[in-house]
C-alpha positions as a printed NumPy array, in Angstrom:
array([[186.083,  49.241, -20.513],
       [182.803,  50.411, -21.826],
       [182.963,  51.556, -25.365],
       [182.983,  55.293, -26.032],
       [180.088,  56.966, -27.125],
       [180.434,  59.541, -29.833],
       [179.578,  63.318, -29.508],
       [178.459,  65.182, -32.567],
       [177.651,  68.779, -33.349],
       [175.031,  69.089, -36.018],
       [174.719,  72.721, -37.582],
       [171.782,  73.608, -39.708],
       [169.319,  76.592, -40.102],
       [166.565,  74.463, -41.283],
       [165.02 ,  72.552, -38.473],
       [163.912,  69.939, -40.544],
       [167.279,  69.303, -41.86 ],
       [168.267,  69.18 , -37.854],
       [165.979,  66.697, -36.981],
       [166.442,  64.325, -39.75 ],
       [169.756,  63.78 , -38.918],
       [169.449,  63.837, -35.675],
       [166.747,  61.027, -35.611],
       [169.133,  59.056, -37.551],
       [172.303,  59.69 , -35.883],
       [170.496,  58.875, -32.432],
       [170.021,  55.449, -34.273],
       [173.612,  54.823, -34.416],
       [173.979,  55.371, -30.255],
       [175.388,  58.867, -30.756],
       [175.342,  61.587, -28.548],
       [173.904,  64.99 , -30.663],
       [173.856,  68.699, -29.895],
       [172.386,  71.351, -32.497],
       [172.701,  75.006, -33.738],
       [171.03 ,  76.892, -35.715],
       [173.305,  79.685, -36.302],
       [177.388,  80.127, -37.167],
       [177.5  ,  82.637, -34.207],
       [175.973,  79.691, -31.785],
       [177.832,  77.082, -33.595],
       [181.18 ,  78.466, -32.874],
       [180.379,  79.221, -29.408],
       [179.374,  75.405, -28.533],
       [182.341,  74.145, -30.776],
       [184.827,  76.03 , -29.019],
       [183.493,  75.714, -25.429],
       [182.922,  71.958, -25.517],
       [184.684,  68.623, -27.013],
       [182.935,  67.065, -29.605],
       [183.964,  63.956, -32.214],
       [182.453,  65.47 , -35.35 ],
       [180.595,  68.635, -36.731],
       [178.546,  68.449, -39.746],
       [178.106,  71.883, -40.529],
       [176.211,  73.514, -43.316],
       [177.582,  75.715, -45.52 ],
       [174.686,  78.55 , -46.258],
       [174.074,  79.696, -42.582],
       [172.495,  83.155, -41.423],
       [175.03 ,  85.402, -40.589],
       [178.898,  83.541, -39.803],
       [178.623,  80.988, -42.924],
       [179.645,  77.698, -42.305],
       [183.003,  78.754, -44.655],
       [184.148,  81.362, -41.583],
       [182.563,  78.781, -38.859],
       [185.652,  76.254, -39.538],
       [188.04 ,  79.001, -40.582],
       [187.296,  80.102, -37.117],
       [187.502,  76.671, -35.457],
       [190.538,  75.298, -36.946],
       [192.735,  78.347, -34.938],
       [192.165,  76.585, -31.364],
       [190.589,  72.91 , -32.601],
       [191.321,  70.111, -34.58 ],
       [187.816,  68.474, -34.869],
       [186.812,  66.452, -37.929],
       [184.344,  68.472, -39.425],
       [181.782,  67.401, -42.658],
       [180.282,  70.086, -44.445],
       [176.984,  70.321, -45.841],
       [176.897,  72.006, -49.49 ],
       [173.861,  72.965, -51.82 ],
       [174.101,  71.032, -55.339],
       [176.085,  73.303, -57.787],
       [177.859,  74.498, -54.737],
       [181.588,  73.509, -56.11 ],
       [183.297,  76.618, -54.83 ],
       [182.252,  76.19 , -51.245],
       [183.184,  72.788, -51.36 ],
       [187.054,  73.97 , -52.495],
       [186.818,  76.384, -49.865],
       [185.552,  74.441, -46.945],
       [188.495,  72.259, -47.496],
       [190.752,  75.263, -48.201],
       [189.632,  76.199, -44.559],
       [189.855,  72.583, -43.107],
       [187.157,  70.34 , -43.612],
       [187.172,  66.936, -44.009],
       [184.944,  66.348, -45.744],
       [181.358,  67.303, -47.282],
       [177.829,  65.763, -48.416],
       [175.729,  67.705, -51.142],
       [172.339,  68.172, -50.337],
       [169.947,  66.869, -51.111],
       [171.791,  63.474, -49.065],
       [170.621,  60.376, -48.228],
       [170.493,  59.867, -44.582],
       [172.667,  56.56 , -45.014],
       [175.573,  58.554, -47.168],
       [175.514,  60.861, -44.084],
       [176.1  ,  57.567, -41.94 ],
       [178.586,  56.06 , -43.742],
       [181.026,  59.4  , -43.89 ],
       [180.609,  59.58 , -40.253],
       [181.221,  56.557, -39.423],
       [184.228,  56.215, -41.765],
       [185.954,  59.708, -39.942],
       [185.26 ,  58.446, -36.465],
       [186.534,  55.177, -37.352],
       [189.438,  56.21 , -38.757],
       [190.078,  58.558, -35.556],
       [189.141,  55.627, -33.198],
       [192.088,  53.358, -34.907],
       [194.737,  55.829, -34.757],
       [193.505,  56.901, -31.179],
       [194.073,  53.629, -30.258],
       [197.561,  53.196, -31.88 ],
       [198.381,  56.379, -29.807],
       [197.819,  53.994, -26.161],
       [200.492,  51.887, -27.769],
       [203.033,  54.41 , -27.091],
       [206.666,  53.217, -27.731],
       [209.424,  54.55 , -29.553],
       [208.688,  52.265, -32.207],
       [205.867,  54.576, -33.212],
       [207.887,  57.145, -34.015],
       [208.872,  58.036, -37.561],
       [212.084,  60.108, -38.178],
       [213.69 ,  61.444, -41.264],
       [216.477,  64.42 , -41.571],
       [213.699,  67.295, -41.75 ],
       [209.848,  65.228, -40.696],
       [209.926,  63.562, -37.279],
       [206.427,  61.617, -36.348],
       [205.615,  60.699, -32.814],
       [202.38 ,  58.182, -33.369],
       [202.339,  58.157, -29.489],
       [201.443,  61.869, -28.981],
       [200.114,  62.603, -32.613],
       [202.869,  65.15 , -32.943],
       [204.301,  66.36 , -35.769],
       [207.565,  68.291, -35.955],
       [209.323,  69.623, -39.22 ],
       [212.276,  71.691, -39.299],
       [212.758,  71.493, -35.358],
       [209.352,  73.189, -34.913],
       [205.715,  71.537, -34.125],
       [203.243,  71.207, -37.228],
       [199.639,  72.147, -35.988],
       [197.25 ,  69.123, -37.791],
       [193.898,  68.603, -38.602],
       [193.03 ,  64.701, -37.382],
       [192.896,  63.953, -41.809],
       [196.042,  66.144, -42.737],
       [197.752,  63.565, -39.8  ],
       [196.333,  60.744, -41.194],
       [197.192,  61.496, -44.888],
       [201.178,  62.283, -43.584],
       [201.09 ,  59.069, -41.259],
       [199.729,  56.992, -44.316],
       [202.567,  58.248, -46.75 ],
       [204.972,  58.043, -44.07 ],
       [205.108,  54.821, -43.17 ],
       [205.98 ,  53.484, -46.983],
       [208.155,  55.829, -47.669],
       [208.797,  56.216, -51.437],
       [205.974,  53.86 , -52.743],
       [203.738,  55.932, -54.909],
       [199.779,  56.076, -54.055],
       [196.811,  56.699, -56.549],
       [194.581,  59.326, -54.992],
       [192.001,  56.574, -55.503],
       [193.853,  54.01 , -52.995],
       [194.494,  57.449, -50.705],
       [190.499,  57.873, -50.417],
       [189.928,  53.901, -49.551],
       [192.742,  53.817, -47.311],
       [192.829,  57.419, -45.209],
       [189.008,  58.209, -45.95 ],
       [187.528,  54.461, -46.244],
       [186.   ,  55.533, -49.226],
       [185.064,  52.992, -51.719],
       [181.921,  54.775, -53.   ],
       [181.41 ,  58.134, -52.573],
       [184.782,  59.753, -52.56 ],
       [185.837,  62.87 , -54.778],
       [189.505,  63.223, -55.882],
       [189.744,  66.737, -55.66 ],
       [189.457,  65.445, -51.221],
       [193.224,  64.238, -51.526],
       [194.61 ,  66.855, -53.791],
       [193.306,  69.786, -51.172],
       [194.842,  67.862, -48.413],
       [198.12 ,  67.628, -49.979],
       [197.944,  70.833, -50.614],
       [197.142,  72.425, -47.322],
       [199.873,  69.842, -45.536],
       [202.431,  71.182, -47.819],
       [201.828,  74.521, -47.137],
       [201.674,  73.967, -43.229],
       [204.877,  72.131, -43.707],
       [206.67 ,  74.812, -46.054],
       [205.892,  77.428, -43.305],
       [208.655,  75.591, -40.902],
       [210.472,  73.894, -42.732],
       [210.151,  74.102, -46.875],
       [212.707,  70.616, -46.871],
       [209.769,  68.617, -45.516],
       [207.085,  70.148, -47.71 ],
       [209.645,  69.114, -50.673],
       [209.15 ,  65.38 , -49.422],
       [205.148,  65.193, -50.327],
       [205.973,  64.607, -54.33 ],
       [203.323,  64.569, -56.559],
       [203.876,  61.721, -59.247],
       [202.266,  63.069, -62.622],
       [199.144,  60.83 , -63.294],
       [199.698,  58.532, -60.475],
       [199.379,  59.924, -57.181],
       [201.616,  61.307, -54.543],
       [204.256,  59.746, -52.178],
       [206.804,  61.098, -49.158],
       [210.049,  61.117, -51.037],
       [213.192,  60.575, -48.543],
       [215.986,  62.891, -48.894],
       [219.302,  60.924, -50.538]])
């Protein structure tokens, strides 16, 4: 079976920006499309499949903020964002929104690289895991049941609606139950970041998985604990 080839949105008003990466990503045997626009971006995003988006924050018109606000109510899609220097608050609020992650510009070309390659990697192995389907895979506890097989996450009797990372993170935590993880070994292990990770990446996720989980069933959000000056860890109910 040949080896899929990777499709990848790349959203930037400045065409120069656009081509650079797109010269580079070509490189790497990926398949790219472009906007321009948030208005266009959403459009393609939502009409076609793609593996990854990087998508730029400061966009005419729809920002790149609203662009994956929009996008996260009918797709899951990894999505990097691209952020101006100084830009801190858009970086809290593309993850507040959904993101994955983001590179400040100006980027290296090879930074860009890596980050993709570590998402789709990371969705590649646990795509993978998911053609292994038997019961085995799944994870149950009283309130959190995880079926690996169909990437399905149900709390509180009702279905949990994931982005690919927030899966990741609750797979990662769920399968040692109790053992406590620094945010650093949370970045190298769910993000395979060894260089160029931020902290604040794994405290947003936690967040925004709690609060997904708290709106069915408040017993599973209770289970992500945060460990003061350690890390986190899914806590099983005595």
């Amino acid at each position: 079976m040949s080896e899929q080839i990777h499709r990848i949105l790349v959203v930037d008003d400045e065409e120069r920006i656009r081509r650079l990466l797109k010269m580079y990503l070509e490189k790497e045997g990926y398949i790219i499309e472009e906007a321009e626009d948030g208005e266009t971006a959403l459009r393609i995003a939502t009409a076609d499949e793609f593996d990854l988006i990087l998508l730029d924050v400061m966009l005419p018109g729809m920002d790149g903020i609203e662009v994956c606000s929009r996008l996260r109510q009918s797709k899951a899609t990894p999505v990097i964002m691209l952020t101006a220097k100084g830009e801190e608050m858009n970086r809290v609020q593309g993850f507040e929104v959904g993101a994955d992650d983001y590179v400040v510009k100006p980027f290296s070309p090879r930074e860009v690289i890596y980050r993709v390659k570590a998402i789709l990697r990371r969705s590649s192995a646990t795509a993978f895991l998911s053609k292994e389907a038997n019961t085995s895979n799944n994870i149950v506890f009283p309130h959190l049941v995880i079926e690996h097989d169909a990437h399905r996450v149900t709390a509180g009797g009702h279905e949990v609606s994931l982005t690919p990372k927030e899966y990741e993170l609750l797979h990662y935590l769920a399968i040692s139950p109790d053992k406590v993880f620094s945010r650093e070994d949370l970045l190298k292990d769910v993000w395979n970041y060894e260089f160029f990770g931020d902290l604040r990446t794994v405290d947003t996720h936690v967040k925004r998985l709690r609060e997904k989980l708290n709106k069915v069933s408040p017993d599973a959000a209770a289970m992500i604990t945060t460990v003061w000056g350690v890390g986190y860890k899914l806590e099983v109910p005595k």
